[in-house]
C-alpha positions in Angstrom: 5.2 31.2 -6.3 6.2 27.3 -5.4 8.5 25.9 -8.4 10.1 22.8 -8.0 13.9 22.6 -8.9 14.7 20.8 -11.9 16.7 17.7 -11.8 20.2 18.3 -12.6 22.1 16.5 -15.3 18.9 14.1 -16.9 20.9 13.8 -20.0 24.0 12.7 -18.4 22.0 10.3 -16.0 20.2 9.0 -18.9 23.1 8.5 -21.3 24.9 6.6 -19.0 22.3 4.6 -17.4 21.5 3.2 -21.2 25.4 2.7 -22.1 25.7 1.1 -18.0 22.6 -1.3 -19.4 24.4 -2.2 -22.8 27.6 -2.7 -21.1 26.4 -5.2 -18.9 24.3 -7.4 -21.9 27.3 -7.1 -24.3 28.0 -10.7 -23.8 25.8 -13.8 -22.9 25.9 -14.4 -18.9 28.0 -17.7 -18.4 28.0 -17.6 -14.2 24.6 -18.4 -12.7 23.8 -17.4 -9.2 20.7 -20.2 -7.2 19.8 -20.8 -10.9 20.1 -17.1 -12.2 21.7 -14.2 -13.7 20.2 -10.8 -13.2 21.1 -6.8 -14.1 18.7 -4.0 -12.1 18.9 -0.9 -13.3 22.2 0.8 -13.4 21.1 4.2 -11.7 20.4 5.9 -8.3 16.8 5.2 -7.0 16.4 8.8 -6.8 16.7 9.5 -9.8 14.2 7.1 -12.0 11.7 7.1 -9.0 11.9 10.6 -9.1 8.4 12.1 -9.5 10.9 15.2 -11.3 12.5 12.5 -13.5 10.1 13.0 -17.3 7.8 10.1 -18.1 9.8 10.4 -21.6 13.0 9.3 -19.7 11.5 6.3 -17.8 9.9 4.9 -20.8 13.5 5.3 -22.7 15.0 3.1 -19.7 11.6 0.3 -20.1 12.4 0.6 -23.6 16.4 -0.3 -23.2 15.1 -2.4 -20.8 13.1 -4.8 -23.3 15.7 -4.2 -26.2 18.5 -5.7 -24.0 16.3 -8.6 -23.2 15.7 -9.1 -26.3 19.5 -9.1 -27.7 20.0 -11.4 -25.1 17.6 -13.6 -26.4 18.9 -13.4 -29.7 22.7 -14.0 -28.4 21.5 -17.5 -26.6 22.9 -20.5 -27.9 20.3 -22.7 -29.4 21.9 -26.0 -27.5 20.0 -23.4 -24.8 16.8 -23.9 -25.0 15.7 -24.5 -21.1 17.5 -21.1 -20.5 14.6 -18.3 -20.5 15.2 -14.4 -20.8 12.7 -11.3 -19.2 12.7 -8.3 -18.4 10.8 -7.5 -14.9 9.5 -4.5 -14.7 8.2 -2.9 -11.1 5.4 -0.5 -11.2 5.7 1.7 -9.4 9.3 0.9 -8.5 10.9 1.5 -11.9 14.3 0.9 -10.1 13.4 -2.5 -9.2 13.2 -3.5 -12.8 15.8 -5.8 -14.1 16.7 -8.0 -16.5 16.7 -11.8 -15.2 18.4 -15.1 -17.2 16.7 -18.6 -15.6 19.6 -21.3 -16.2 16.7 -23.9 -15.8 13.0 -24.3 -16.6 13.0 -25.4 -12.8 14.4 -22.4 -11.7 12.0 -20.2 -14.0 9.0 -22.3 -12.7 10.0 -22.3 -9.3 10.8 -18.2 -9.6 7.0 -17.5 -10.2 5.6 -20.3 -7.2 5.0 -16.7 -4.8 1.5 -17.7 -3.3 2.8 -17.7 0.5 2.5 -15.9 4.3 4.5 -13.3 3.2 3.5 -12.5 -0.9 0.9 -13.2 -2.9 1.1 -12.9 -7.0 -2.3 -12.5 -8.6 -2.0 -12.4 -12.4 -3.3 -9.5 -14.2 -6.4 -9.3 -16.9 -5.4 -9.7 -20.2 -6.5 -6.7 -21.0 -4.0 -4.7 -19.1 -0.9 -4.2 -21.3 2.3 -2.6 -20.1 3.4 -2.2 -23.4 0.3 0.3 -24.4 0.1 2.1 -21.1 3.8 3.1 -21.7 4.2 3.0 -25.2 6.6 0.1 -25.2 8.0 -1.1 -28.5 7.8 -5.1 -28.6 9.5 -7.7 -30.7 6.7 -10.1 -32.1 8.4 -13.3 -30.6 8.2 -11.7 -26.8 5.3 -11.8 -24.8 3.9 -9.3 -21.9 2.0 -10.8 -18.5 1.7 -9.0 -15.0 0.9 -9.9 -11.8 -0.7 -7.4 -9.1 2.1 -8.5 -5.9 0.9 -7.7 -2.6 3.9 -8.0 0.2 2.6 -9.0 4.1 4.6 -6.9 6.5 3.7 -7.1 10.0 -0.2 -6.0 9.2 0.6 -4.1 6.8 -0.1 -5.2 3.1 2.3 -3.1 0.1 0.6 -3.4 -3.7 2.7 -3.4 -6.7 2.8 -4.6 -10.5 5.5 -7.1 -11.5 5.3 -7.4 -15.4 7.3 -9.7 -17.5 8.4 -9.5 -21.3 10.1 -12.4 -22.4 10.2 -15.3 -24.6 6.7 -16.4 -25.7 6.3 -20.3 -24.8 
């Protein structure tokens, strides 16, 4: 009989990566970095990639994910207004996922200008949602969009999703 070994410690991983997530959005980000701010996921790629890791435990780190975002949102000062907040969430990359702060609407436009030699973003149907695939809990004031990304690498052509839940415009 094949079993696979169960991965060791989920609730320890999963604990800390949600207390590593609201450590790191306690506070509105003040320092800026070529026009933004952002927080991955605090964990080992191994572990939320992990085909062993439960769906149930991914969608609790999208869902901390969007709740972050949206306290965030909620801490910006309203003399703010051209900062944006999102999460960006990588399917199926889960550990590229992050949370991003644009100090501009320059730098927010500029951050979605991808159509090039080397990537190509190619917005999703509306019909797709993110948020009902994975039973994602929403705030009525953020919105959802995804792109289908495809990276150019030497021939070779690598497909993801990129979605976004942010501030609606």
């Amino acid at each position: 009989m094949n079993r696979e070994k169960k991965t060791r410690g989920l609730k320890r991983k999963t604990k800390n990566l949600i207390q590593r997530l609201t450590e790191g959005t306690t506070e509105f980000p003040s320092e800026f970095w070529h026009g933004y701010w952002h927080l991955h996921l605090p964990c080992s790629q191994g572990f939320i990639n992990s085909n062993k890791t439960p769906h149930a435990i991914k969608r609790l780190c999208l869902q901390t994910l969007v709740d972050r975002t949206k306290y965030l949102i909620d801490l910006k000062q309203s003399s703010t207004e051209t900062i944006r907040v999102m999460s960006a969430i990588d399917i199926p990359d889960i550990w590229s996922s992050q949370i991003i702060v644009f100090s501009s609407e320059s730098h927010y436009e500029g951050f979605f200008d991808r159509d090039n030699e080397e990537q190509q973003w190619i917005p999703l149907p509306k019909e797709r949602d993110l948020s009902r695939e994975w039973q994602l809990i929403l705030p009525d004031d953020m919105a959802i969009w995804g792109y289908l990304v495809k990276n150019f690498d030497e021939g070779d052509v690598y497909e993801s999703e990129l979605w976004f839940i942010g501030e609606k415009d």
